[in-house]
C-alpha positions in Angstrom: 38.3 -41.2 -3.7 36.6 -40.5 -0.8 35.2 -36.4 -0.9 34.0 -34.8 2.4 30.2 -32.6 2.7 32.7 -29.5 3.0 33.3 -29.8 -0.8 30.7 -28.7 -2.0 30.8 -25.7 0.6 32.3 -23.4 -1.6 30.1 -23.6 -4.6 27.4 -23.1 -2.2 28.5 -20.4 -0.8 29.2 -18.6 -4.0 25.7 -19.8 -4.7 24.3 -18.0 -1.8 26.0 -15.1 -2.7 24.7 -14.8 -6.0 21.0 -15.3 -4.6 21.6 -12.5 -1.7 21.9 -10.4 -5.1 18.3 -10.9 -5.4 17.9 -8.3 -2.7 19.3 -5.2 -4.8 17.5 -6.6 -7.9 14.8 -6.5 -6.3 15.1 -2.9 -4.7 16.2 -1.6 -8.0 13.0 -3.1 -9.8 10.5 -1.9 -7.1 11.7 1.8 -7.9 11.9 1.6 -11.6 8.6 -0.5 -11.7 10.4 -2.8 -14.3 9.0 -6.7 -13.8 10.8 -9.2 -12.3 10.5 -11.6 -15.0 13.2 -10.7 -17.8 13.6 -13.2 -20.5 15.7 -11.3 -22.4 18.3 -11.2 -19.7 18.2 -14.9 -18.5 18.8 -16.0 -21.9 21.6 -13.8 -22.1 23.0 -15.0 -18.7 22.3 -18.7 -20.1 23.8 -18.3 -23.4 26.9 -16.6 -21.6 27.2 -19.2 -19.1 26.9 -22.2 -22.3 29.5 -20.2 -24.0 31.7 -20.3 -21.0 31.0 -23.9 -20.3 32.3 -25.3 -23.5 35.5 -22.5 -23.3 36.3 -24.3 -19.5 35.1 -27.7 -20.8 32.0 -28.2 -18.0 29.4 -30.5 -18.8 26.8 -27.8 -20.8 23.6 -29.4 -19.6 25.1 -29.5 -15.6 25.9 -25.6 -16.1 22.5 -24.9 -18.1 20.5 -26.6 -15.3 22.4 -25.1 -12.4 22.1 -21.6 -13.6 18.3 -22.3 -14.6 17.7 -22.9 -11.0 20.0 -19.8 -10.1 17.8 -17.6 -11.8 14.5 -19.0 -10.4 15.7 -18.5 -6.4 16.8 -15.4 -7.5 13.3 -14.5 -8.4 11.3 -16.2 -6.3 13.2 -13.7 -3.1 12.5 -10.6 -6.3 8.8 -11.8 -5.7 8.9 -12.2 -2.1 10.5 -8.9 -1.4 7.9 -7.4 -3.8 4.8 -9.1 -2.0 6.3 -7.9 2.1 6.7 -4.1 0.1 3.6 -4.2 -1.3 2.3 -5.5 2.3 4.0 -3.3 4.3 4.8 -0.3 2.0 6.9 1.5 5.0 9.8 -1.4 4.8 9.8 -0.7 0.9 13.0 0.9 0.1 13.5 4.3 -1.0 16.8 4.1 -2.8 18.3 1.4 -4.6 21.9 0.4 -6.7 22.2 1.1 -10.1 21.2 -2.5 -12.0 23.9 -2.4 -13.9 26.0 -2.3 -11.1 24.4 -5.0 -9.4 24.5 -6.7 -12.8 28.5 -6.7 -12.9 28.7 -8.0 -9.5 26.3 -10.9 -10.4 28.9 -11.2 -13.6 31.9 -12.0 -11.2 29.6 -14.4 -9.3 28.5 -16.5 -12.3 32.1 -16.6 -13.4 32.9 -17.8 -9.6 30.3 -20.2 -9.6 31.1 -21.9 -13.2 34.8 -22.0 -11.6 33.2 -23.7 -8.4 31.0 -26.2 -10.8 34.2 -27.3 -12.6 36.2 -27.9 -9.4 33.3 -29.6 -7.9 31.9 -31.8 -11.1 33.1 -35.5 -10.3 31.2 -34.9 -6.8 27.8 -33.8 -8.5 27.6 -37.2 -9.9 28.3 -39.2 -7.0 25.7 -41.3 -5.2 26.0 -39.7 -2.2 26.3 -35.5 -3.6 22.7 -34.9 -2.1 23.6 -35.4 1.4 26.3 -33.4 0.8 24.6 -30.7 -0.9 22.2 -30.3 2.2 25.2 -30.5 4.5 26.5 -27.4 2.6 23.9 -26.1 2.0 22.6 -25.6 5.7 26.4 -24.9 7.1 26.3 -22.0 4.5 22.4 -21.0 5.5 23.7 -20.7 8.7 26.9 -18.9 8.0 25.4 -16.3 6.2 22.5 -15.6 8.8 19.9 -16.6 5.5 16.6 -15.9 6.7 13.4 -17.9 5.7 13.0 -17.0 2.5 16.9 -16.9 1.1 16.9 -20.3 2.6 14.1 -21.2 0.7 15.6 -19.8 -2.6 19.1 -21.7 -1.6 17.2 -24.6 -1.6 15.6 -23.9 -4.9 18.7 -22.4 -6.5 20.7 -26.0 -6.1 17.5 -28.4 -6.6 19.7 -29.6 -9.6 23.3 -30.1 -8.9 23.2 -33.7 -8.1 21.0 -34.7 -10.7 22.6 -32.7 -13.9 24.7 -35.6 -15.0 24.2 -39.5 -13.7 27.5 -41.7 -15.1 26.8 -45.2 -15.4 30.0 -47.1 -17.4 27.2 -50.5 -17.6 24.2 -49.6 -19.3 22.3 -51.6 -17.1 23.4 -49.3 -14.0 22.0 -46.4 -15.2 18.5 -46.3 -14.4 19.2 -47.1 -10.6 21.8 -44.6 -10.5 20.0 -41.9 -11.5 16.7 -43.6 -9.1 19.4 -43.3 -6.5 20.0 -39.8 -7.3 16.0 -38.8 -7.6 15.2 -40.7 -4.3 18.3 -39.0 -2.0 17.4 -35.4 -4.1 13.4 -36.3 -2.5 14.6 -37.6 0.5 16.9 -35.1 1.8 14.6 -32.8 3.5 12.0 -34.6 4.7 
């Protein structure tokens, strides 16, 4: 079955909206002076995701990977905001949403984006999902008006969705599928 770049749009998207929630994080971190890094939580958010995996029957390892890379964009703009604030102190903010707020709204995003994973699964493992994923990837940078740095973290918050899960029915298949995978993953943005 042929699949157009546009399907993958929507997990992008809900992707991208997840890392824009890096921003209130981030605010809410600065004015509490808690770190950025919080194990505790991502292995909460990774064990929650797991559970919900197996309960909606997604590959584990694509979900565990996906949401890996979720959390890294999400702190890499945390750490990005932090340096411009601690740069130029006047654009730091001065108020900031509750983090458990902020933390229920990135709740209804990870449940979005496992929904979006499931929908979107026999694309991820598709020869040609890397291509798509930039095409998605940049329609939705644009759409959302993503600046340098949430594009960046876009870009790092997918690194792994075409690469979670290589099929290969003849044994002997496998390793050039998955080559073909690595090389479009490298390729793409060059």
């Amino acid at each position: 079955m042929d699949r157009h770049p546009q399907d993958l749009t929507p997990l992008v998207r809900i992707a991208a909206q997840r890392l824009l929630t890096a921003d209130q994080v981030a605010a809410s971190k600065w004015l509490s002076g808690a770190p950025i890094e919080d194990p505790d939580r991502e292995q909460q958010v990774l064990e929650a995701m797991d559970a919900e995996a197996v309960r909606l029957g997604i590959d584990r390892a694509t979900v565990q990977r996906v949401f890996r890379d979720q959390i890294e964009a999400n702190k890499y703009v945390q750490h990005a905001l932090h340096d411009r604030w601690r740069a130029h102190p006047a654009e730091a903010p001065t108020t900031a949403p509750d983090l458990g707020v902020v933390r229920e709204e990135i709740n209804r995003l990870n449940a979005a984006l496992l929904l979006a994973i499931r929908d979107a699964e026999p694309l991820l493992t598709e020869p040609r999902c890397a291509p798509y994923r930039k095409h998605a990837r940049e329609a939705v940078a644009r759409e959302l008006r993503l600046d340098q740095v949430h594009s960046e973290a876009l870009q790092r918050a997918l690194t792994d969705l075409c690469t979670a899960r290589p099929q290969a029915t003849d044994p002997g298949r496998a390793l050039p599928d998955a080559m073909a995978q690595v090389i479009a993953a490298d390729t793409e943005d060059r």
